[in-house]
Each structure stands twice: as structure tokens, then as C-alpha cells.
N, CA, C and O of each residue as an XYZ file, in Angstrom:
296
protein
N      23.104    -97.640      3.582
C      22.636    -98.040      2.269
C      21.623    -97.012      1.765
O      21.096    -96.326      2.640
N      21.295    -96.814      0.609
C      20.221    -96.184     -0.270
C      19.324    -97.002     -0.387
O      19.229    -98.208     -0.160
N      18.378    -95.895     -0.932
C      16.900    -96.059     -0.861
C      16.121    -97.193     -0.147
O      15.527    -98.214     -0.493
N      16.455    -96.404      1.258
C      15.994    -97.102      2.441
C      15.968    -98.718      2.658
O      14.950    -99.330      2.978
N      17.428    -99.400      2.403
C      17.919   -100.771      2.533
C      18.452   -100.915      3.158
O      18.859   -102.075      3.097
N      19.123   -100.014      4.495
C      19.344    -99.818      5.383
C      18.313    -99.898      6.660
O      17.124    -99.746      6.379
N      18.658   -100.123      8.046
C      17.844   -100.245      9.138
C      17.444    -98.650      9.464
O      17.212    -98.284     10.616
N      17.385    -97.620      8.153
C      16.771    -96.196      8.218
C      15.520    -96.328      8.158
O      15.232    -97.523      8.088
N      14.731    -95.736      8.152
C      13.011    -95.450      7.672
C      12.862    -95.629      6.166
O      13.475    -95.028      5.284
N      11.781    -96.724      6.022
C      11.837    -97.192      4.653
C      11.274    -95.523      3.814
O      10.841    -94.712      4.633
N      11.275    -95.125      2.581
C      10.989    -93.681      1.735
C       9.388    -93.931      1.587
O       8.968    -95.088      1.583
N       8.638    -92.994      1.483
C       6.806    -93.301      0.913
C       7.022    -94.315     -0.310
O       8.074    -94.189     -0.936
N       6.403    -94.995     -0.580
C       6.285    -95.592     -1.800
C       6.427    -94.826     -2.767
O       6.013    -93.673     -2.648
N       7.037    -95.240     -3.967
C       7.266    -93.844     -5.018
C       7.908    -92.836     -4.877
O       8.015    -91.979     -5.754
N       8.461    -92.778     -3.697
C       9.614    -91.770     -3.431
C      11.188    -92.813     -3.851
O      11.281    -94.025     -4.044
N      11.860    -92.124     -3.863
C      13.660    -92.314     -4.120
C      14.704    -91.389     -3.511
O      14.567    -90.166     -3.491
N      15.293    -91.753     -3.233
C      16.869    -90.597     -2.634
C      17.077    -90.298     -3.859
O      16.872    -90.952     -4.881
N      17.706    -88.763     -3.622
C      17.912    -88.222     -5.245
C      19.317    -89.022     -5.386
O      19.708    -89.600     -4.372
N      20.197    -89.111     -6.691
C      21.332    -89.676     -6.943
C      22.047    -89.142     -6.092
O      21.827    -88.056     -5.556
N      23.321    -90.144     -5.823
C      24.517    -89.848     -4.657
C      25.006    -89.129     -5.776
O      24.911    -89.228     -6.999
N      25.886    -87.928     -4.490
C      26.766    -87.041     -5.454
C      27.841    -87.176     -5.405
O      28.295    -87.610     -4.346
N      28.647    -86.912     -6.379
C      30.071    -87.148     -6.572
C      31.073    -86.499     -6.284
O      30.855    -85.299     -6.117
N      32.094    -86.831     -6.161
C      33.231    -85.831     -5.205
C      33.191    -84.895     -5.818
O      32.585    -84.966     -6.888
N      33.949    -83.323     -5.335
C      34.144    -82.148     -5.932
C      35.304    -82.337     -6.859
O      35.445    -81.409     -7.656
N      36.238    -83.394     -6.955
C      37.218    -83.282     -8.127
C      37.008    -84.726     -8.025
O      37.064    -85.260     -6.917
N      36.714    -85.573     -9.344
C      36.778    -86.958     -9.663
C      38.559    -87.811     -9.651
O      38.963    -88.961     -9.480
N      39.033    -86.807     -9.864
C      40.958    -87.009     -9.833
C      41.571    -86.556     -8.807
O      42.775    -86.807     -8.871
N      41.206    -85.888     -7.709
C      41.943    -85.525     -6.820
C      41.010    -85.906     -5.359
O      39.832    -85.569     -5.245
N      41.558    -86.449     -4.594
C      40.678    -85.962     -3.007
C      41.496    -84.832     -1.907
O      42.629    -84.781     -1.427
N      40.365    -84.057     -1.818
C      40.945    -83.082     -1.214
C      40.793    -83.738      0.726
O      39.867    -84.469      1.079
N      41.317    -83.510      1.177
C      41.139    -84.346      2.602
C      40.779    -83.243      3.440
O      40.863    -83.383      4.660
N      40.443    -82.311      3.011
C      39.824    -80.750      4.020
C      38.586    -80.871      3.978
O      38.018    -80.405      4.966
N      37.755    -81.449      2.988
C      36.395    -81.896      2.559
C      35.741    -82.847      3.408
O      36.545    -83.772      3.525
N      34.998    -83.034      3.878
C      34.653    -84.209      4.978
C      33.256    -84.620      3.580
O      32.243    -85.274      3.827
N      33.522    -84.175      2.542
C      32.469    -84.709      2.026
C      33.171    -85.498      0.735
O      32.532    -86.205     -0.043
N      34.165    -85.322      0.678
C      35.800    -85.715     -0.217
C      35.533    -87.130      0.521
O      34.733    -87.995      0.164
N      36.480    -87.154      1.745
C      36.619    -88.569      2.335
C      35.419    -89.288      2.818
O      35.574    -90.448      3.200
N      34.428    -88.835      2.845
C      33.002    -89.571      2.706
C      33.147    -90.005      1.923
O      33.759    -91.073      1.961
N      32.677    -89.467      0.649
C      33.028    -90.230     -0.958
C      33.777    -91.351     -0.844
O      33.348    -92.486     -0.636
N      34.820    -91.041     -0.971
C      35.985    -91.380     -1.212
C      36.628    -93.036     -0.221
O      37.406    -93.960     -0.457
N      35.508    -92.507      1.184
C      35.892    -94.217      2.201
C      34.756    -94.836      1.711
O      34.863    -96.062      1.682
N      33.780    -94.423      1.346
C      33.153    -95.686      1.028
C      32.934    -96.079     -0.373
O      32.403    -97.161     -0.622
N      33.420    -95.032     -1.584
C      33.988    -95.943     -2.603
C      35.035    -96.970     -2.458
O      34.740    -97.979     -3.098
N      36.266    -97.064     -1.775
C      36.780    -97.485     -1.760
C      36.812    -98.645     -0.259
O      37.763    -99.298      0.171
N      35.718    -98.574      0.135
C      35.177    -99.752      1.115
C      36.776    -99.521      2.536
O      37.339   -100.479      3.066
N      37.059    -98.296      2.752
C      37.540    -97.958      4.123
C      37.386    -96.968      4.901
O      36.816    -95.927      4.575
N      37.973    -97.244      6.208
C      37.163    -95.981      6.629
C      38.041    -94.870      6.313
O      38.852    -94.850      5.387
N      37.725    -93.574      7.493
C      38.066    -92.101      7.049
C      39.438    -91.976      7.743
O      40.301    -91.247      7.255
N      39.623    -92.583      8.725
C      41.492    -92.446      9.003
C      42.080    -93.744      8.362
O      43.273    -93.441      8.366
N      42.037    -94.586      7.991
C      41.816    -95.178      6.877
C      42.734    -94.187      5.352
O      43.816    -93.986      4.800
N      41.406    -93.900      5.344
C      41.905    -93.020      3.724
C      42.701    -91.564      3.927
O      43.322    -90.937      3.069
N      42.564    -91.344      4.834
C      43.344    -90.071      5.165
C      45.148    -90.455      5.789
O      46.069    -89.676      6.040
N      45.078    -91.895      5.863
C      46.482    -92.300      6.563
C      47.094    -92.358      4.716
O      48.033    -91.712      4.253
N      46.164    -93.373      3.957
C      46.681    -93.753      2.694
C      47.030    -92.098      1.627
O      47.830    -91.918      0.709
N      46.314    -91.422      2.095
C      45.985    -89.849      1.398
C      48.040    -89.175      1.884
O      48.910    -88.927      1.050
N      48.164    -89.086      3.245
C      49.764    -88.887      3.578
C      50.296    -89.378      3.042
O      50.855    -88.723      2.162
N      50.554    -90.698      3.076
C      51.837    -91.642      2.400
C      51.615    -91.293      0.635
O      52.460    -90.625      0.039
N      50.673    -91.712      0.099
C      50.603    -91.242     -1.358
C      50.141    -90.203     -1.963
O      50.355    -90.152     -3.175
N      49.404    -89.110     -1.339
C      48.890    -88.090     -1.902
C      47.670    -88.273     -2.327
O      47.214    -89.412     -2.231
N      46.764    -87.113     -2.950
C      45.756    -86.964     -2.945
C      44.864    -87.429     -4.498
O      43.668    -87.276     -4.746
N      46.093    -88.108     -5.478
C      45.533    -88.576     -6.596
C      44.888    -89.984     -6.614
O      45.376    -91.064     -6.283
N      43.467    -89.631     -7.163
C      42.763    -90.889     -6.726
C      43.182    -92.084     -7.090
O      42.842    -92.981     -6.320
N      44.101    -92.546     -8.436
C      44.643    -93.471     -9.011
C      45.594    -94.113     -7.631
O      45.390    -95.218     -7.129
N      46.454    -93.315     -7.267
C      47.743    -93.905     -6.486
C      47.047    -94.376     -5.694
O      46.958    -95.604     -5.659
N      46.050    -93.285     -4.463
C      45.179    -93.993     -3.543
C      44.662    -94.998     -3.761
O      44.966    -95.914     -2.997
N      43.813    -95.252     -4.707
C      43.292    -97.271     -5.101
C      44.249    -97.601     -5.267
O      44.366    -98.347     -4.295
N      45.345    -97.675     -5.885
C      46.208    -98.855     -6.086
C      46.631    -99.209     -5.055
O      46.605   -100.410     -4.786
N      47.344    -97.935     -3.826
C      48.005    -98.296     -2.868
C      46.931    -99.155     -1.509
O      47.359   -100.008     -0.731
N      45.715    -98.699     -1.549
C      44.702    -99.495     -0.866
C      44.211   -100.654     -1.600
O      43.328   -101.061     -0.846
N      44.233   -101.373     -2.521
C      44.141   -102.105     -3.015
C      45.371   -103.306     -3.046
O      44.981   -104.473     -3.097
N      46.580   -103.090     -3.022
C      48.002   -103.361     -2.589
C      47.733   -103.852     -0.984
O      48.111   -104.815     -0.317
N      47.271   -103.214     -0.846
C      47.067   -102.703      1.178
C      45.924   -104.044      1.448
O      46.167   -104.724      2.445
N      45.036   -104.335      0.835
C      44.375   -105.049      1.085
C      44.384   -106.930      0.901
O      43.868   -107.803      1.598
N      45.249   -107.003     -0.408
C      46.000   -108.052     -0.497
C      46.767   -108.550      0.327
O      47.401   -109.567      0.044
């Protein structure tokens, strides 16, 4: 979790984590990126073989991926 809501070390008072950053392509996940499927498993609340199994079967467009994990989860 952010800004120390997690069992991490709470931040000084008045401190903040700077904003989470966003994938390197908002429409595509690249799966060579370990900072892609970071993003990318815990936007979509799975893990990283997980999203990299769903990433094979449908490819790397973020649309198909939610739908088909979303499908997947039903």
C-alpha cells in the first residue's frame, strides 16, 4: 500500500510518496518490463504469471487483457 498503510515504516509527518507512475505505454503492456507487469498485476488485482499467462493467450493490448481477466474472474 501507499503512503505508508502498509506494515512498511510509517513517512515523517508531512512527507508523501511521490505519485505512482504509470506504465511506459497506457495501451500496450510490454511483458519484457518488470515494471509493465508490476503496473499492470496490480491494476488489475493479479499476480505476474497471472498476467503474463493472460498477456500469451491474448496479447499485449490492455483492453483484451481486462476483458479476458475480467471474463476469467467471473
Amino acid at each position: 500500500m501507499r503512503n505508508g498503510t502498509s506494515d512498511s515504516k510509517p513517512l515523517p509527518e508531512g512527507r508523501e510518496l511521490p505519485p505512482k507512475k504509470g506504465p511506459h505505454d497506457p495501451t500496450e503492456i510490454n511483458p519484457k518490463m518488470a515494471s509493465d507487469i508490476h503496473y499492470w498485476a496490480e491494476e488489475f488485482g493479479v499476480s505476474g504469471p497471472r498476467l503474463h499467462e493472460a498477456i500469451r493467450v491474448h496479447g499485449t493490448h490492455v483492453s483484451k487483457v481486462r476483458e479476458a481477466l475480467k471474463q476469467h474472474k467471473s
